[in-house]
N, CA, C and O atoms as a CHARMM CRD file, in Angstrom:
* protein
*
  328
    1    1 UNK  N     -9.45200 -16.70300 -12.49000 PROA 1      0.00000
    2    1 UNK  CA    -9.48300 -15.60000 -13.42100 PROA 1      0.00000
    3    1 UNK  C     -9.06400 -14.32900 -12.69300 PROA 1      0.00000
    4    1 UNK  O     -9.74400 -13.86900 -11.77600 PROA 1      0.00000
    5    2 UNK  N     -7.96400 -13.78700 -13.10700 PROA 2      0.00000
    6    2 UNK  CA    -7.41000 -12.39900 -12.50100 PROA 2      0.00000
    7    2 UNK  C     -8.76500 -11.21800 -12.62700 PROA 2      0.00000
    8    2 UNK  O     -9.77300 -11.40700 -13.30700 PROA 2      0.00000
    9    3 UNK  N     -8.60400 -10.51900 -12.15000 PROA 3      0.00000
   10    3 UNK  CA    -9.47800  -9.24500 -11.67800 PROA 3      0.00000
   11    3 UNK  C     -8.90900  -7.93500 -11.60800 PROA 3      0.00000
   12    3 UNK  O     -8.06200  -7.87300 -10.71700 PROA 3      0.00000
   13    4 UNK  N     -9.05700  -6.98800 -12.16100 PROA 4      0.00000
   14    4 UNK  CA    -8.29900  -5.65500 -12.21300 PROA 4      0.00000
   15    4 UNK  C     -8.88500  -4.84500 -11.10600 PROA 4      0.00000
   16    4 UNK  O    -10.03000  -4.69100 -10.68100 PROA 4      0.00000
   17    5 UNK  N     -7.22200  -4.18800 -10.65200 PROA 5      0.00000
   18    5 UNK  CA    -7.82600  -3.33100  -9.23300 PROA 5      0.00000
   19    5 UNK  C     -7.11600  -2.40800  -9.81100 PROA 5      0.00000
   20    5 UNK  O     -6.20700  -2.70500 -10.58500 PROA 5      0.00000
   21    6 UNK  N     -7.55000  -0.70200  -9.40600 PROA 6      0.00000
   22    6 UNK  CA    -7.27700   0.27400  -9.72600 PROA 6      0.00000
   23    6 UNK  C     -6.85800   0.53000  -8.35900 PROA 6      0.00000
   24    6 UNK  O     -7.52000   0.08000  -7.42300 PROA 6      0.00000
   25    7 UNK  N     -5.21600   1.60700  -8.06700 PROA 7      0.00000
   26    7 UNK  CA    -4.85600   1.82600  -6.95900 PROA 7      0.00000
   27    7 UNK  C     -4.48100   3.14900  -7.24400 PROA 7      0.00000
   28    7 UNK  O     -4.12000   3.52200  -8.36000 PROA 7      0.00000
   29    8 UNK  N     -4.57100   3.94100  -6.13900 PROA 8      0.00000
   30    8 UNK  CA    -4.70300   5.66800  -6.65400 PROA 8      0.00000
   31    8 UNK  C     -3.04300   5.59600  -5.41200 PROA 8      0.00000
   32    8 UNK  O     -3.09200   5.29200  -4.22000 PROA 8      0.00000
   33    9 UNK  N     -1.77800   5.96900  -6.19000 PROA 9      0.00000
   34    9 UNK  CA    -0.37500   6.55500  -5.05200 PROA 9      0.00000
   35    9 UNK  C     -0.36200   7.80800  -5.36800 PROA 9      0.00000
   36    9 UNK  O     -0.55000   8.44100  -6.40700 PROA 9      0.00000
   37   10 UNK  N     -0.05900   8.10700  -4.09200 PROA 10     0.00000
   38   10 UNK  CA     0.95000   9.46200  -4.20600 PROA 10     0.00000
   39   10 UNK  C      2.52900   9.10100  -5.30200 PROA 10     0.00000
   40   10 UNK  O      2.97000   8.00100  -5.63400 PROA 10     0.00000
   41   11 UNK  N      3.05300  10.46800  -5.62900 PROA 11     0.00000
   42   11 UNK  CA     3.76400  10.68000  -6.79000 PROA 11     0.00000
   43   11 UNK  C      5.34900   9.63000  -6.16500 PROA 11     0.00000
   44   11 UNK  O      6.01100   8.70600  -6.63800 PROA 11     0.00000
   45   12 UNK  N      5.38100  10.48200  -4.83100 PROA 12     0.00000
   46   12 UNK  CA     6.75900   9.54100  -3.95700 PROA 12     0.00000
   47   12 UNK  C      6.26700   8.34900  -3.93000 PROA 12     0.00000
   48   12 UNK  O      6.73500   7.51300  -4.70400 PROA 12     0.00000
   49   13 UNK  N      5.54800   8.11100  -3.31900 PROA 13     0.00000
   50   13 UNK  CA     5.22500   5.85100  -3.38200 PROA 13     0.00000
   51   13 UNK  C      5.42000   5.85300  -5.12900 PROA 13     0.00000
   52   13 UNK  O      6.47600   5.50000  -5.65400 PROA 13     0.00000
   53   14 UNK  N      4.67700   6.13700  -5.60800 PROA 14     0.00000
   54   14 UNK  CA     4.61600   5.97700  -7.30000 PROA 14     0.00000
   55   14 UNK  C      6.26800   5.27200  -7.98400 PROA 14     0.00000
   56   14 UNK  O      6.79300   4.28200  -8.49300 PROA 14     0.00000
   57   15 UNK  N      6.54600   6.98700  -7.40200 PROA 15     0.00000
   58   15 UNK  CA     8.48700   6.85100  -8.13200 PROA 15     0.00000
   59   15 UNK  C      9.30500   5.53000  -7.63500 PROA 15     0.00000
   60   15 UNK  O     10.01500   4.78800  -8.31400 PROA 15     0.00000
   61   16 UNK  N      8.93100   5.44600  -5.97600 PROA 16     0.00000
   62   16 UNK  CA     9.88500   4.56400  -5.45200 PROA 16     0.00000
   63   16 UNK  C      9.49800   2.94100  -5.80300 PROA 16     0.00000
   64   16 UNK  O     10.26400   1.99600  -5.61000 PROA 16     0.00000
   65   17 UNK  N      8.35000   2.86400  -6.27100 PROA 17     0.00000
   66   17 UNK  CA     7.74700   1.77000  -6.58800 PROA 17     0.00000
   67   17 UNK  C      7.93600   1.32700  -7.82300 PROA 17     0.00000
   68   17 UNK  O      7.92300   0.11700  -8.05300 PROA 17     0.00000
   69   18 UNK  N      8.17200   2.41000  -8.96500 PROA 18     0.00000
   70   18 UNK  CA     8.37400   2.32600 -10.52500 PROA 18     0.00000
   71   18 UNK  C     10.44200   2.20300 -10.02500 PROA 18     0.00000
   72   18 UNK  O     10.89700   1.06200 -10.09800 PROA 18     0.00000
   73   19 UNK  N     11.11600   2.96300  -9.73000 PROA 19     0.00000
   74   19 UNK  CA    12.14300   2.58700  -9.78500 PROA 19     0.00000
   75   19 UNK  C     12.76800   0.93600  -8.98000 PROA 19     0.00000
   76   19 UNK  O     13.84600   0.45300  -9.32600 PROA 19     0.00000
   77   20 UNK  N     11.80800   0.23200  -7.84000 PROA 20     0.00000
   78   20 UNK  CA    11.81400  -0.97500  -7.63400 PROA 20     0.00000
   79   20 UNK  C     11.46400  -1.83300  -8.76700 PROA 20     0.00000
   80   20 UNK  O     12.31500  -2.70800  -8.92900 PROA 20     0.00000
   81   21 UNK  N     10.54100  -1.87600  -9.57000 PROA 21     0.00000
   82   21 UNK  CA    10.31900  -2.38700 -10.58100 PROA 21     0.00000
   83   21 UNK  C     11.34300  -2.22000 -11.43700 PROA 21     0.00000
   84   21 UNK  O     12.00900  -3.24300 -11.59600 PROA 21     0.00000
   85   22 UNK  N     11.64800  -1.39300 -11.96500 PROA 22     0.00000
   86   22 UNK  CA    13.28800  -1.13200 -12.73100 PROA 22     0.00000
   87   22 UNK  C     13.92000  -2.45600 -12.37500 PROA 22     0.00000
   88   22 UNK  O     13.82700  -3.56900 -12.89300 PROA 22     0.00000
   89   23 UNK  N     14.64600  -1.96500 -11.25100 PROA 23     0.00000
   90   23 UNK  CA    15.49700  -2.81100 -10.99100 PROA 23     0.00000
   91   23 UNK  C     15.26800  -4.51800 -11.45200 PROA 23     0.00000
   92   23 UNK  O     16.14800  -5.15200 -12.03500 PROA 23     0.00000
   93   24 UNK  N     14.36500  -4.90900 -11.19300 PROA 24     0.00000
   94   24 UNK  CA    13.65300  -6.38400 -11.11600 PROA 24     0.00000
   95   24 UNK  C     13.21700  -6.49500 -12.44300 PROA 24     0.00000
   96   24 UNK  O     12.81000  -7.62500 -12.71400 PROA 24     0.00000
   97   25 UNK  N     13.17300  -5.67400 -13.36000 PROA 25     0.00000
   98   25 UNK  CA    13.39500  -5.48800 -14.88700 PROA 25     0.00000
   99   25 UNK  C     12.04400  -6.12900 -15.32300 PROA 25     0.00000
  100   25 UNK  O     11.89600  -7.11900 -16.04000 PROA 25     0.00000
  101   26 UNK  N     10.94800  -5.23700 -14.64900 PROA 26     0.00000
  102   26 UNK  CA     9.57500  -5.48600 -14.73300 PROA 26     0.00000
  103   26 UNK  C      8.88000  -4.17700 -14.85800 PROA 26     0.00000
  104   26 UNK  O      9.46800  -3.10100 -14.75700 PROA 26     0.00000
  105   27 UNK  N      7.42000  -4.32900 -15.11400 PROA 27     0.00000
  106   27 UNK  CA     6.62100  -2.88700 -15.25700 PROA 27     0.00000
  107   27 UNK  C      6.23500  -2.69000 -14.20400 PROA 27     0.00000
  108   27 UNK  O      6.18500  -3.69300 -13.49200 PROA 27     0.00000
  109   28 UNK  N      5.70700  -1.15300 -13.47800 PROA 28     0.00000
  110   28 UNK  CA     4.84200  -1.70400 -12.30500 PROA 28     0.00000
  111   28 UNK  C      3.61900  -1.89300 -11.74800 PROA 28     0.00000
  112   28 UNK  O      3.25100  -1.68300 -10.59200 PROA 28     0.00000
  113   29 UNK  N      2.88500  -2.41200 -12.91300 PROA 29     0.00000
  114   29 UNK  CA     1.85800  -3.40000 -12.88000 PROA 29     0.00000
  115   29 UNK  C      2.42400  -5.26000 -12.13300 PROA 29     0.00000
  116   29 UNK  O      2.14000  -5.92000 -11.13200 PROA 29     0.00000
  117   30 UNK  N      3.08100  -5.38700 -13.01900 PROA 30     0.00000
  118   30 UNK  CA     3.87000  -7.03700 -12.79900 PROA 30     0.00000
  119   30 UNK  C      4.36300  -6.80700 -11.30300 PROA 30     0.00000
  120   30 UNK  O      3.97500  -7.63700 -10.48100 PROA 30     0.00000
  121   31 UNK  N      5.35800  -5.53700 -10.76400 PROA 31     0.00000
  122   31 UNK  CA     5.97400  -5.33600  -9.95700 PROA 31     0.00000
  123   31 UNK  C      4.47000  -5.74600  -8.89800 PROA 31     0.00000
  124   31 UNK  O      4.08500  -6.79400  -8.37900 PROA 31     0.00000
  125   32 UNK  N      4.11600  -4.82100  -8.91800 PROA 32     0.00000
  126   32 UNK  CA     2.54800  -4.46300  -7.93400 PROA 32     0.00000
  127   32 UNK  C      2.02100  -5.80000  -7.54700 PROA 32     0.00000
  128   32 UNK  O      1.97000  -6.34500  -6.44400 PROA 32     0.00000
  129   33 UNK  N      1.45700  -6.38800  -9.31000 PROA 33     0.00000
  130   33 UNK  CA     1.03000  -7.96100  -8.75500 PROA 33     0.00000
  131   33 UNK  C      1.78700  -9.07200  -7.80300 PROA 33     0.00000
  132   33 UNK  O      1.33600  -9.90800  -7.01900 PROA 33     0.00000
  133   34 UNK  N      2.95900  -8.77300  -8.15000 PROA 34     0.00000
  134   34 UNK  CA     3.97800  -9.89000  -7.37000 PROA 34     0.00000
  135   34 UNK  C      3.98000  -9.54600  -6.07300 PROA 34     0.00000
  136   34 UNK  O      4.11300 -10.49500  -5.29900 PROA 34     0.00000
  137   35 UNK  N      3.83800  -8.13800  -5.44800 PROA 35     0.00000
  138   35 UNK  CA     3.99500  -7.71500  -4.05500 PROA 35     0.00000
  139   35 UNK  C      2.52300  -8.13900  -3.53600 PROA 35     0.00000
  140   35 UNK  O      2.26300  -8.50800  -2.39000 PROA 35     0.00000
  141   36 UNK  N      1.58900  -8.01000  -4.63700 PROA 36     0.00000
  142   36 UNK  CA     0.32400  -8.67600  -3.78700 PROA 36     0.00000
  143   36 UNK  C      0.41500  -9.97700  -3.53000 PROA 36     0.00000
  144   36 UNK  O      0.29700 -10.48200  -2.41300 PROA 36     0.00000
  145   37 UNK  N      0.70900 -10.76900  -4.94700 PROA 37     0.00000
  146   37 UNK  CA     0.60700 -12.18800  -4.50800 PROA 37     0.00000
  147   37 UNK  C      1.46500 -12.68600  -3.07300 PROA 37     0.00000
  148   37 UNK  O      0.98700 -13.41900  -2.20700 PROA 37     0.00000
  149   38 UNK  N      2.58600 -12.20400  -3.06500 PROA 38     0.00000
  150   38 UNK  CA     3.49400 -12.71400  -2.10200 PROA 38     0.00000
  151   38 UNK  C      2.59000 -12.07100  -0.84900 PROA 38     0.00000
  152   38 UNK  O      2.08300 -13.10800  -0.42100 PROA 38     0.00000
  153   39 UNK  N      2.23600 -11.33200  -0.26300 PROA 39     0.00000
  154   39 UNK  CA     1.24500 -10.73000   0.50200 PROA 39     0.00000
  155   39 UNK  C      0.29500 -11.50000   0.88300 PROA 39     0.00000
  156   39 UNK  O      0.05800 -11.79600   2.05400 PROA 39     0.00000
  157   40 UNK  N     -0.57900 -12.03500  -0.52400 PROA 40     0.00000
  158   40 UNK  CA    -1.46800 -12.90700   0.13200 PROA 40     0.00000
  159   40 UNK  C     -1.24000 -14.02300   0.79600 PROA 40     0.00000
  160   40 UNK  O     -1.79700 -14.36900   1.83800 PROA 40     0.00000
  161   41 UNK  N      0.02000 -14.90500  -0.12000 PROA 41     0.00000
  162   41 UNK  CA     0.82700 -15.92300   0.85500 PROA 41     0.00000
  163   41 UNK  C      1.28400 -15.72900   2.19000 PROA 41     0.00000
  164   41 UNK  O      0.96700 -16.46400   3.12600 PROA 41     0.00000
  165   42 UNK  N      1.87700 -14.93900   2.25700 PROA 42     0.00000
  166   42 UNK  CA     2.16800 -14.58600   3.85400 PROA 42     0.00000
  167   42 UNK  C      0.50500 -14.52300   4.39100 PROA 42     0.00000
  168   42 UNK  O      0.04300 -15.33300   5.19400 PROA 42     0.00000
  169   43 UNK  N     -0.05300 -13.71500   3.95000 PROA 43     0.00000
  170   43 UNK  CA    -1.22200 -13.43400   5.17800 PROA 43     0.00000
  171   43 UNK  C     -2.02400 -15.50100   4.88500 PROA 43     0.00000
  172   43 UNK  O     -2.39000 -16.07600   5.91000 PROA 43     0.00000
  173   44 UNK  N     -2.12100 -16.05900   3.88100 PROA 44     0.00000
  174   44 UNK  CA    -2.48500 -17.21600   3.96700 PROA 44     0.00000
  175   44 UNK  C     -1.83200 -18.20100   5.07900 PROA 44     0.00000
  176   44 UNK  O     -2.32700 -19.01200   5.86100 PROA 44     0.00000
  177   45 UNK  N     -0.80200 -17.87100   4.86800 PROA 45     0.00000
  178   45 UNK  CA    -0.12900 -18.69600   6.29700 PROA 45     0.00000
  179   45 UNK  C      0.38700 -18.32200   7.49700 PROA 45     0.00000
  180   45 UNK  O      1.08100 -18.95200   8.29500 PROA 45     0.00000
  181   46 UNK  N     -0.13700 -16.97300   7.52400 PROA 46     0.00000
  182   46 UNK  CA    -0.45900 -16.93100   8.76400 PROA 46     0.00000
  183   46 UNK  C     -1.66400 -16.96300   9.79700 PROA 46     0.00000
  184   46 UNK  O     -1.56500 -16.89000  11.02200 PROA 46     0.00000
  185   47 UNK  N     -3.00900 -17.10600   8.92200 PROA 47     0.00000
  186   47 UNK  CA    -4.28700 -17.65900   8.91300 PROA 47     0.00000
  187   47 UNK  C     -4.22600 -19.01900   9.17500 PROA 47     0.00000
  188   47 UNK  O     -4.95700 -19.46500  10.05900 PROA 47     0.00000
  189   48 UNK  N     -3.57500 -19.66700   8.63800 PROA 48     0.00000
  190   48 UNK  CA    -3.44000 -21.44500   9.04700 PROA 48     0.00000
  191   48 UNK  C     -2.64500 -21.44900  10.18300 PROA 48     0.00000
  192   48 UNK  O     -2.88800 -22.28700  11.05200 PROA 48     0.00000
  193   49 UNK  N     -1.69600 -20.62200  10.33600 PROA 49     0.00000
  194   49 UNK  CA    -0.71100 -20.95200  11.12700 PROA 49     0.00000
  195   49 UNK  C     -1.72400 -20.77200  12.51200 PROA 49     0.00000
  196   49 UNK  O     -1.92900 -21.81300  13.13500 PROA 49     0.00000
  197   50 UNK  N     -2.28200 -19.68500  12.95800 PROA 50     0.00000
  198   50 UNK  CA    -2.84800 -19.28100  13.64500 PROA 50     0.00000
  199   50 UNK  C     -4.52100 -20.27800  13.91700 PROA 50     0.00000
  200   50 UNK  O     -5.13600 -20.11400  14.97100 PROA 50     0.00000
  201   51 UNK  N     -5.00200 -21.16200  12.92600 PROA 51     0.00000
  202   51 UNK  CA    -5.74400 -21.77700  13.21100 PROA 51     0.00000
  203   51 UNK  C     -5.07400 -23.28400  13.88500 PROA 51     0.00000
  204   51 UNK  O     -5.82100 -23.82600  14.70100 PROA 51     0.00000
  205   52 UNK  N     -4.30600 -23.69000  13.72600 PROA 52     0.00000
  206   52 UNK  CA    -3.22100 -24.36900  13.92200 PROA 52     0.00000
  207   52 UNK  C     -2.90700 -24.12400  15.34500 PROA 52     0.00000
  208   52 UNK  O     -3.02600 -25.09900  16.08600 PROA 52     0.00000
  209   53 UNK  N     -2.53100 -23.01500  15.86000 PROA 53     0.00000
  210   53 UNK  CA    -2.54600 -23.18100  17.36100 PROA 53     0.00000
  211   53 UNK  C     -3.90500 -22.98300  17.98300 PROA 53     0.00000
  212   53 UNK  O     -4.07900 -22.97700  19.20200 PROA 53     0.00000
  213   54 UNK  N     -4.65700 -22.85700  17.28000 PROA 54     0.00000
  214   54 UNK  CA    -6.32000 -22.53000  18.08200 PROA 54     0.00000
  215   54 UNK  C     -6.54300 -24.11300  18.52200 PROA 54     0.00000
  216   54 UNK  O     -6.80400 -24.53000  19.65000 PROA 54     0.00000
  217   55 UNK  N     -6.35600 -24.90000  17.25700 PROA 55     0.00000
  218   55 UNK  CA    -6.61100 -26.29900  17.43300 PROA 55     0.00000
  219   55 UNK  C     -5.52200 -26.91100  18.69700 PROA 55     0.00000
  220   55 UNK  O     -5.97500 -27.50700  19.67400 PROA 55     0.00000
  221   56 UNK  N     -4.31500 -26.70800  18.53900 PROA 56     0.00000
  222   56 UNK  CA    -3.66100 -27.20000  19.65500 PROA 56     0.00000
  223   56 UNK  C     -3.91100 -27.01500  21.12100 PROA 56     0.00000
  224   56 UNK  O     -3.86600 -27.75500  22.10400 PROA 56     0.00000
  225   57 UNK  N     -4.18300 -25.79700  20.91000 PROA 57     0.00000
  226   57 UNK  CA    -4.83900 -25.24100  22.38700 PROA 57     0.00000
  227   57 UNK  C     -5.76300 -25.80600  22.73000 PROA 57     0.00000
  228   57 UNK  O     -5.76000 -26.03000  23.94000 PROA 57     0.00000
  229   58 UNK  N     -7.14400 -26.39100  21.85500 PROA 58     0.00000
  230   58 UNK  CA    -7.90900 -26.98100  22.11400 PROA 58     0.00000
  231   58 UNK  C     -7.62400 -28.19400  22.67300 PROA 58     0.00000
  232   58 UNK  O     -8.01500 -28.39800  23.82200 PROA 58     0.00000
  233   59 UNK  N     -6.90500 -29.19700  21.97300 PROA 59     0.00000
  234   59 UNK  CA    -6.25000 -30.47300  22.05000 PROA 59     0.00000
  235   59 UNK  C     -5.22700 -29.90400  23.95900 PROA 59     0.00000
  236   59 UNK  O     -5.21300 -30.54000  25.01400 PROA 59     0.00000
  237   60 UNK  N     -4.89900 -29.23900  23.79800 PROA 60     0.00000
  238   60 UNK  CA    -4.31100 -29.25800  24.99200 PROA 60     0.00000
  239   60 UNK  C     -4.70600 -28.99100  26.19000 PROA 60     0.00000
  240   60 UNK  O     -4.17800 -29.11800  27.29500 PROA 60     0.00000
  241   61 UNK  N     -5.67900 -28.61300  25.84000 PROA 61     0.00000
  242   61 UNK  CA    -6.89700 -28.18800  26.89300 PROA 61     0.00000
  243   61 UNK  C     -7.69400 -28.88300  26.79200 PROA 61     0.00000
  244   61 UNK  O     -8.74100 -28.30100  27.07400 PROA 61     0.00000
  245   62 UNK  N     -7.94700 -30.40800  26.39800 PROA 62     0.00000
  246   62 UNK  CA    -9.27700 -31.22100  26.45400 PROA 62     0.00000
  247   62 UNK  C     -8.81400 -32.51600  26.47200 PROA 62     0.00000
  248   62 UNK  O     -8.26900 -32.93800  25.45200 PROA 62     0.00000
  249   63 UNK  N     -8.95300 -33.40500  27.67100 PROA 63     0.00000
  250   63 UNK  CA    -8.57700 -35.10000  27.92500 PROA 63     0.00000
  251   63 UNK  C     -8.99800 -35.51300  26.40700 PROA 63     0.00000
  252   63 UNK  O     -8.22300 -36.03300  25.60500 PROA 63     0.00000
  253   64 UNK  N    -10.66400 -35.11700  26.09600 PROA 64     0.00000
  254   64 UNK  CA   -11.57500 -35.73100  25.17400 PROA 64     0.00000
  255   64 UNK  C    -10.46500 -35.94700  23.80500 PROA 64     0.00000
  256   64 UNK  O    -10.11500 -37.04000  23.35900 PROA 64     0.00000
  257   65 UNK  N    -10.04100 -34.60700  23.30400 PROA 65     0.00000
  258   65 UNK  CA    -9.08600 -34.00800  21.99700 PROA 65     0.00000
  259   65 UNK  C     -8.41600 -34.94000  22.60100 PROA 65     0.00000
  260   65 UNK  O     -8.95700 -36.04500  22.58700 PROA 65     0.00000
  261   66 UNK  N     -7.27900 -34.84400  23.20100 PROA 66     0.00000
  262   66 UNK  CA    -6.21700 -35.54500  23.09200 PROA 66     0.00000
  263   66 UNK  C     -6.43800 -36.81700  22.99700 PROA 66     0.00000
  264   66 UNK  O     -5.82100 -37.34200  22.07000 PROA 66     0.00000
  265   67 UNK  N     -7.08600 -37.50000  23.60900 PROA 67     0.00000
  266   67 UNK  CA    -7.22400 -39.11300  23.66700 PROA 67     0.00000
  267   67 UNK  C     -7.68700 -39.10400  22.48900 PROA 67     0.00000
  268   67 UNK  O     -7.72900 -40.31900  22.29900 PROA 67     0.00000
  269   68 UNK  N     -8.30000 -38.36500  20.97900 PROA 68     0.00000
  270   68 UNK  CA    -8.75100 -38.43600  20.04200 PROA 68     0.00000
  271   68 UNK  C     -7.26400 -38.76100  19.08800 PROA 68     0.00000
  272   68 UNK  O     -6.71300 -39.76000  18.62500 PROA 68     0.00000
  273   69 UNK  N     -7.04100 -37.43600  19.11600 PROA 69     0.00000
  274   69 UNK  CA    -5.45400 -37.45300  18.79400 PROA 69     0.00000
  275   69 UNK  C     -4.68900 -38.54500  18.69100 PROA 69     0.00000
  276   69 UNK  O     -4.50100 -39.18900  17.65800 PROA 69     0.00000
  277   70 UNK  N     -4.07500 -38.84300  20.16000 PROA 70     0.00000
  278   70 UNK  CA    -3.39500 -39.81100  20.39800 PROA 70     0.00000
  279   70 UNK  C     -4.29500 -41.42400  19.26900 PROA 70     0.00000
  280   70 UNK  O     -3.66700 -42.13700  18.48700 PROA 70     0.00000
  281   71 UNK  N     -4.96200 -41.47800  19.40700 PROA 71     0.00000
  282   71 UNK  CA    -5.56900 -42.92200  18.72300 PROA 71     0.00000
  283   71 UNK  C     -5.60900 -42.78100  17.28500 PROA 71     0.00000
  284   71 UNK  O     -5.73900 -43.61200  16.38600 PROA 71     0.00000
  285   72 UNK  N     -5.45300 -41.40700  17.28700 PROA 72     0.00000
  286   72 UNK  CA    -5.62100 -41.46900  15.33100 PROA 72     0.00000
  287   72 UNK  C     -4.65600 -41.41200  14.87900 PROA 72     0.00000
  288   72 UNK  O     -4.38900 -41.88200  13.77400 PROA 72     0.00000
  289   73 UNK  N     -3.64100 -40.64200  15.83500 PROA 73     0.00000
  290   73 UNK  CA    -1.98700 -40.42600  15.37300 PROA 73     0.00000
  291   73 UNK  C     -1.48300 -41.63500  15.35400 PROA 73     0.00000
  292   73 UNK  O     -0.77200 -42.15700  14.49500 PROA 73     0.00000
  293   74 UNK  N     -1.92500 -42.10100  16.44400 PROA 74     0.00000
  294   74 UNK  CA    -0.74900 -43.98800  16.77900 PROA 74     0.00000
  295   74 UNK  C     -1.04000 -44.68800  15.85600 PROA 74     0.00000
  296   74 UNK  O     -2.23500 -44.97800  15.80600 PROA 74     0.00000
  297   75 UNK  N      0.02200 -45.36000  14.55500 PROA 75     0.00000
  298   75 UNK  CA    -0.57900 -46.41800  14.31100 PROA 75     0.00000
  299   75 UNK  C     -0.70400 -47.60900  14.80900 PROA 75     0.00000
  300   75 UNK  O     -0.28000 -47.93100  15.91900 PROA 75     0.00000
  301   76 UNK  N     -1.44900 -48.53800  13.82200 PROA 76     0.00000
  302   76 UNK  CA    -2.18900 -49.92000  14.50100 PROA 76     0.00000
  303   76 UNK  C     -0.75300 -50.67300  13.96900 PROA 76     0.00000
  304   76 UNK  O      0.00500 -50.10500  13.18400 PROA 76     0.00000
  305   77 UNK  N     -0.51800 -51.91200  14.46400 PROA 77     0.00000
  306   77 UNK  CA     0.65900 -52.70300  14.01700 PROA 77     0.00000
  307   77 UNK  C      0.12800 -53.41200  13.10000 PROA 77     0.00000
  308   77 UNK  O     -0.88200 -54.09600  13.26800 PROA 77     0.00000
  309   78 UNK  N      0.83300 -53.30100  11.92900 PROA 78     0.00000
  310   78 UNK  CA     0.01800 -54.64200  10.50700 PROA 78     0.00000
  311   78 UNK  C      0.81700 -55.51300  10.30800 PROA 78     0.00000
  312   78 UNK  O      2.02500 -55.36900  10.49900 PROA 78     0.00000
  313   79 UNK  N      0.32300 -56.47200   9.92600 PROA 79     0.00000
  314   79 UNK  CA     1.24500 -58.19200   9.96100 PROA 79     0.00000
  315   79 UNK  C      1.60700 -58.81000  10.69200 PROA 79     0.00000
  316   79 UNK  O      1.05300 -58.62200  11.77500 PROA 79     0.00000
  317   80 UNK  N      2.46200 -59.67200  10.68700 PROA 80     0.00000
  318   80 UNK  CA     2.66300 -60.76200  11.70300 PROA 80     0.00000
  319   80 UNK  C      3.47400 -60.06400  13.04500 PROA 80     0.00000
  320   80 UNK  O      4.51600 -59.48400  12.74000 PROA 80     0.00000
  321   81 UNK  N      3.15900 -60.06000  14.28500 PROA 81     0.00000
  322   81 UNK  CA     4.11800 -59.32700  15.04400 PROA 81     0.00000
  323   81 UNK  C      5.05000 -60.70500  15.35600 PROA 81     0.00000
  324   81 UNK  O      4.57500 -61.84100  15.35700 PROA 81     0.00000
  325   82 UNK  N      6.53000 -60.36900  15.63100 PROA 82     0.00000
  326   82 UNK  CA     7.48400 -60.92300  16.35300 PROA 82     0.00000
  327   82 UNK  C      7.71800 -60.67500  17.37600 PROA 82     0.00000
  328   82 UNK  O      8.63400 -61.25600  17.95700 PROA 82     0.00000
């Protein structure tokens, strides 16, 4: 469920922000929302991204991690081997 935020600009951010919206042939409410959403995506992946090397670092820094790793990553061979 969306949530209304009230944002107080100066008149210059205002203009340059209503004439970006123009262009993109939107209001700048719609304009505004889209610069947040895309915002939050970026900052979302760069939160994973960044937990993502915390974990590697870990794994690369620990016999224990890696030998974990390695056995869960490898698969097992299924069926008849030749």
């Amino acid at each position: 469920m969306a949530h209304p935020v009230s944002v107080r600009l100066d008149d210059t951010v205002q203009a340059i922000l209503e004439d970006a919206a123009r262009d993109r042939g939107v209001g700048l409410s719609t304009y505004l929302r889209e610069l947040a959403e895309s915002e939050a995506r970026r900052v979302r992946r760069a939160r994973i991204r960044a937990q993502s090397r915390a974990v590697a670092t870990h794994i690369a820094g620990s016999d224990e991690a890696r030998d974990f790793m390695d056995s869960w990553t490898t698969p097992e061979p299924v069926g008849p081997q030749r």
